[in-house]
N, C-alpha and C positions, 0 to 999 in steps of 0.2 A: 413605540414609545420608549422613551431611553431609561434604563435602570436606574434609579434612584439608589444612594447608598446611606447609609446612617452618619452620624458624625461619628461616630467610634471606628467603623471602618477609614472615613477621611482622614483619620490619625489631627484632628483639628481641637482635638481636645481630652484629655485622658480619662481614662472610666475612675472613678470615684474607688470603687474595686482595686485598683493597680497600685493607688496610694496608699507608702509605709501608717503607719498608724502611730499613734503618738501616746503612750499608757500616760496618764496621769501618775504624779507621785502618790504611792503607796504612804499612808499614815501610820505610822509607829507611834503607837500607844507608851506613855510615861510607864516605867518600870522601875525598882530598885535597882539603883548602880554606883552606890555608895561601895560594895564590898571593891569592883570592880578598877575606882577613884581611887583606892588607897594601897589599888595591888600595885598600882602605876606610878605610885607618887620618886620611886627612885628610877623616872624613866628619862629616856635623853632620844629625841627622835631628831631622823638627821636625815640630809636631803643633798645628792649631787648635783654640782652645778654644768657639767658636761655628761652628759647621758648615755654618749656615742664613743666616752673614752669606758667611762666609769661603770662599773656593775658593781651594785649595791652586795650582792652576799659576796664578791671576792672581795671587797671592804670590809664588811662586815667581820669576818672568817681573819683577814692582815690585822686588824685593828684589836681585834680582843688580846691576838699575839704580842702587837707593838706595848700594850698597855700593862699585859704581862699581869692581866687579869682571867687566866682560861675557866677559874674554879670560882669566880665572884660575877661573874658577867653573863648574861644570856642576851645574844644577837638575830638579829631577823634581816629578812627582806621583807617590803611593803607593796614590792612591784617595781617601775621599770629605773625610779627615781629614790624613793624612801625608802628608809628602815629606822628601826630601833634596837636599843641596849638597854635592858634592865639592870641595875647593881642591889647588889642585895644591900648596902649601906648608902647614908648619907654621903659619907667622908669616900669612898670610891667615886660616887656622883660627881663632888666637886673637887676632887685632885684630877680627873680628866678634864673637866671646864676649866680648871686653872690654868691646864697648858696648852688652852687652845689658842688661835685656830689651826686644824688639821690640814694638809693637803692626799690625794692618796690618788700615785699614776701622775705628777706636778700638776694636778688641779685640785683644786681649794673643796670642800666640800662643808655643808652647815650643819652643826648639832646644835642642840637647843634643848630645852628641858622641854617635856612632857607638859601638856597643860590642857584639860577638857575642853577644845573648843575643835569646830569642823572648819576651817577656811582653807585654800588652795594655797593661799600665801605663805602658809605654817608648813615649818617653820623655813626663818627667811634668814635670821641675825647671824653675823659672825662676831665675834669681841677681837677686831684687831687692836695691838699696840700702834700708834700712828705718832709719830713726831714731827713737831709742827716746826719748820725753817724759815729763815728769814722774816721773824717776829722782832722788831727793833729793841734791843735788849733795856729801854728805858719802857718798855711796856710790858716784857715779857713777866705777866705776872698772874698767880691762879685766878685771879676773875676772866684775865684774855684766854686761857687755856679752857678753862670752862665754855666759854662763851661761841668759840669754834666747837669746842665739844659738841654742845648743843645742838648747834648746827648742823650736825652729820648723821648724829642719833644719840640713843640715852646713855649716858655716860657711865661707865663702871668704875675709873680708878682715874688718877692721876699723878706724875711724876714731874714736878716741877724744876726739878733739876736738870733731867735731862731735857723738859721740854716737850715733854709727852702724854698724851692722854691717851686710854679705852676706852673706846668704844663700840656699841653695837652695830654693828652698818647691814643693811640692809642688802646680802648677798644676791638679793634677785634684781637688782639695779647694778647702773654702770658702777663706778667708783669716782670720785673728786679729786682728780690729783692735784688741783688749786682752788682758794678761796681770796675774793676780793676783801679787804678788809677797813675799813675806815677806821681812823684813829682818833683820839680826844681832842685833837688840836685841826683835824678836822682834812688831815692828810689822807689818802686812798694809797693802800700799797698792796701787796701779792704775797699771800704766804703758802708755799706748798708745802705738801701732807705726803710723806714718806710710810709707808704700811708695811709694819715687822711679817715677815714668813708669809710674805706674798710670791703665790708662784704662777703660774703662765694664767695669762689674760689678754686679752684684743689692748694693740696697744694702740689701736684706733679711736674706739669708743667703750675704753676700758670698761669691758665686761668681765664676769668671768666664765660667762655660760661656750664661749668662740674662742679660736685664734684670730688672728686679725686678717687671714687669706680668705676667712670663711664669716666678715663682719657685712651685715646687708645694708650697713652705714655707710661703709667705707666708698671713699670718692672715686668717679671713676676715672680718674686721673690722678694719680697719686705719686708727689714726688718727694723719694726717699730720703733723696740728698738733701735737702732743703730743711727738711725736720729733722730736730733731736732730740734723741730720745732721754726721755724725766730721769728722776732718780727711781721710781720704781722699776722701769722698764731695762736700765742697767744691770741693778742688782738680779734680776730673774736673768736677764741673757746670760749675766756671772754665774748664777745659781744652776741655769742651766750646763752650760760650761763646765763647772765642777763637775756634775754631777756625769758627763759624758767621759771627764778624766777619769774618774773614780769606776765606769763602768768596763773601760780599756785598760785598766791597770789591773783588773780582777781577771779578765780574758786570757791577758798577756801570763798571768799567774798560774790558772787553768791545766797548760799540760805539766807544768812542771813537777804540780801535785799529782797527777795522773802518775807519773813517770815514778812518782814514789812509791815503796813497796811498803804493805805495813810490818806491824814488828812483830807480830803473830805468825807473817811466814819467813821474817829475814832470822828471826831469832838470836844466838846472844856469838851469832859468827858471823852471823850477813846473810845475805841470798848467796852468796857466790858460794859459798860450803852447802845451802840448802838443795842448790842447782847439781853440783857436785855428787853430793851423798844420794839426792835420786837416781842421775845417770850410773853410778855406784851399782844401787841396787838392782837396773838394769840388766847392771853386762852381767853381774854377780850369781843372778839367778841359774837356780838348779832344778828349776821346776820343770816337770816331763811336759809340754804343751808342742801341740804341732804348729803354731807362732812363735816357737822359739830359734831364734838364729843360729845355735849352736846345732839341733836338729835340721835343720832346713836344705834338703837336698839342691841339688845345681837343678835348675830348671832344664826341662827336656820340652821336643816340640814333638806333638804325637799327628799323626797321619789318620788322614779319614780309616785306613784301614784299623786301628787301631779299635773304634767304639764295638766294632764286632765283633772285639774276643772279651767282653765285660759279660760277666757271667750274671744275667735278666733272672735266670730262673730258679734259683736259690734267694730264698724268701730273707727279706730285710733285717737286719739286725739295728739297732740302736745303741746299744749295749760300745762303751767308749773302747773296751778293752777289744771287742769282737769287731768282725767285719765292716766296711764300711758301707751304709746304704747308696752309695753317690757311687765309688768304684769298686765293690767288691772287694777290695785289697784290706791287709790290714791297717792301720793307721799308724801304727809304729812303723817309720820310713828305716829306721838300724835294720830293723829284723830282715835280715836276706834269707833264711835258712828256710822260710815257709817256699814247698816244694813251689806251689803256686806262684809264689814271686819270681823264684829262679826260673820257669819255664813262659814266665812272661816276658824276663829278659831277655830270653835268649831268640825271643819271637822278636824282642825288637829292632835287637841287632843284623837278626836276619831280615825283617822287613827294610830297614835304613839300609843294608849293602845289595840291595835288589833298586834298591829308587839310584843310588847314588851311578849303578853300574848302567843304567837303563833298561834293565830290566821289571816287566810289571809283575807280579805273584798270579798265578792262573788259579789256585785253590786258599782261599779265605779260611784258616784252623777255627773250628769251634769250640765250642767250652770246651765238651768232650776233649778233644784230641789235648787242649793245654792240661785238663786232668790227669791226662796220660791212663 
């Protein structure tokens, strides 16, 4: 009869057992967190829109610097995207919001003020300046500027002169670089939206989260020549541009400061006296050292025979002025008169006129015999 197997062995369906398991949400019980609401109230949470350029505590860390707030500000990371800034004052809070929006690394990133709520989307807002072009100047007037405002997001400010409004835009979406616009008379025309301190974005599907090599909109057949690029898309390749001079003029600047000496060692004659009065004190010296050039005998070349007359069995000294533990001699090279130097000499000279003649030495002197 044939073996029969279970369905767990047939792999026809999986054990009940082998499946992740799913916790249900944990309930958090209502607590006082009013103290907590008002530690926070001078808080500003802020969210990168490139993740893969951007690292929230190296932002974090540039930005307190840039603000030139180190002693008023405390900074965090939130993890791979967020962080926050706390300011101990109002008026610090909003002289940062005043001059935004930020870029850090040429991509944009969002701050936003603090506000008890838990959503994914928070925070999203940037307050760009946007100036609105080609508004037919017999309409260019604040109900029309408003009215595109609105359109975009909640409006903060307006400049009717130049043409421009603030607003909030929604950082987590593309951006609008045109709006169709009907007129009172009942004409359809095009007015595009120019966005102050805008830096790199997909100039595909103007986002700012991509470049546009890496936009999953982007056609698969895309011809370059044929499009041209807005006025935003200019001004960044400009801004980019500069910013590539400005880092080549800094490079090119680089050795030449290296190559400067400071004034602590050029002092009030230059380095070339400082250079000077060292090699000076160099040659100058009178100091007894067996490294000194003025001491420094003509080097000599010694012969195997030679390790056999080093006297092993007179016990070591240390002592600078006494013997030396390496060759038993003494370390002052002047000193001729020690009997021991003289009768080592005169071994050498005898040994070197034996090599030189072809002759080999058939008796090796020992200590002794150099003792005399």
């Amino acid at each position: 009869m044939a073996q029969r197997y279970s369905k767990q062995e047939k792999a026809k369906w999986l054990d009940s057992s082998s499946k992740p398991k799913r916790r249900s949400p944990l309930r958090i019980l209502e607590s006082e967190n009013s103290a907590l609401i008002a530690e926070n109230k001078f808080t500003l949470l802020g969210r990168v829109t490139n993740p893969q350029i951007q690292r929230p505590r190296a932002l974090v860390e540039y930005m307190v610097q840039y603000w030139n707030l180190e002693n008023r500000v405390i900074g965090r990371e939130l993890g791979p995207e967020r962080f926050f800034f706390r300011f101990e004052t109002e008026a610090d809070l909003q002289l940062v919001l005043k001059k935004a929006p930020y870029h850090f690394k040429k991509w944009m990133f969002i701050l936003q003020r603090w506000e008890p709520i838990v959503s994914e989307a928070f925070p999203a807002f940037i307050p760009f300046w946007i100036k609105v072009n080609d508004i037919p100047m017999h309409h260019c007037t604040e109900l029309t500027l408003n009215t595109i405002g609105q359109a975009l997001g909640p409006v903060i400010d307006k400049d009717l002169s130049d043409g421009r409004i603030r607003v909030n835009i929604n950082g987590l979406e593309p951006l609008e670089m045109k709006i169709p616009i009907r007129l009172p008379t009942g004409e359809v025309t095009t007015v595009f939206l120019e966005y102050e301190k805008l830096e790199k974005h997909c100039f595909s599907c103007f986002s700012l989260s991509h470049e546009e090599k890496a936009c999953p909109l982007k056609p698969l057949v895309s011809n370059k020549e044929s499009r041209i690029p807005g006025i935003n898309q200019e001004k960044t390749l400009q801004n980019l541009e500069d910013g590539k001079r400005r880092q080549d003029a800094r490079r090119s600047n680089w050795p030449a400061r290296r190559e400067e000496v400071p004034k602590s060692v050029e002092g009030p004659r230059g380095k070339e006296h400082f250079n000077s009065r060292r090699s000076d004190h160099r040659e100058k010296s009178d100091y007894p050292s067996a490294y000194s050039h003025r001491h420094r005998e003509p080097r000599r070349d010694f012969s195997p025979q030679d390790c056999s007359r080093r006297d092993y069995s007179r016990p070591a000294s240390y002592n600078f002025r006494r013997d030396s533990v390496r060759s038993g001699f003494d370390l002052h090279p002047h000193d001729r008169s020690h009997p021991r130097r003289i009768a080592c000499d005169e071994e050498i000279q005898s040994s070197s006129h034996n090599l030189v003649s072809g002759r080999r030495s058939q008796h090796l002197p020992s200590s002794r015999d150099l003792l005399g």
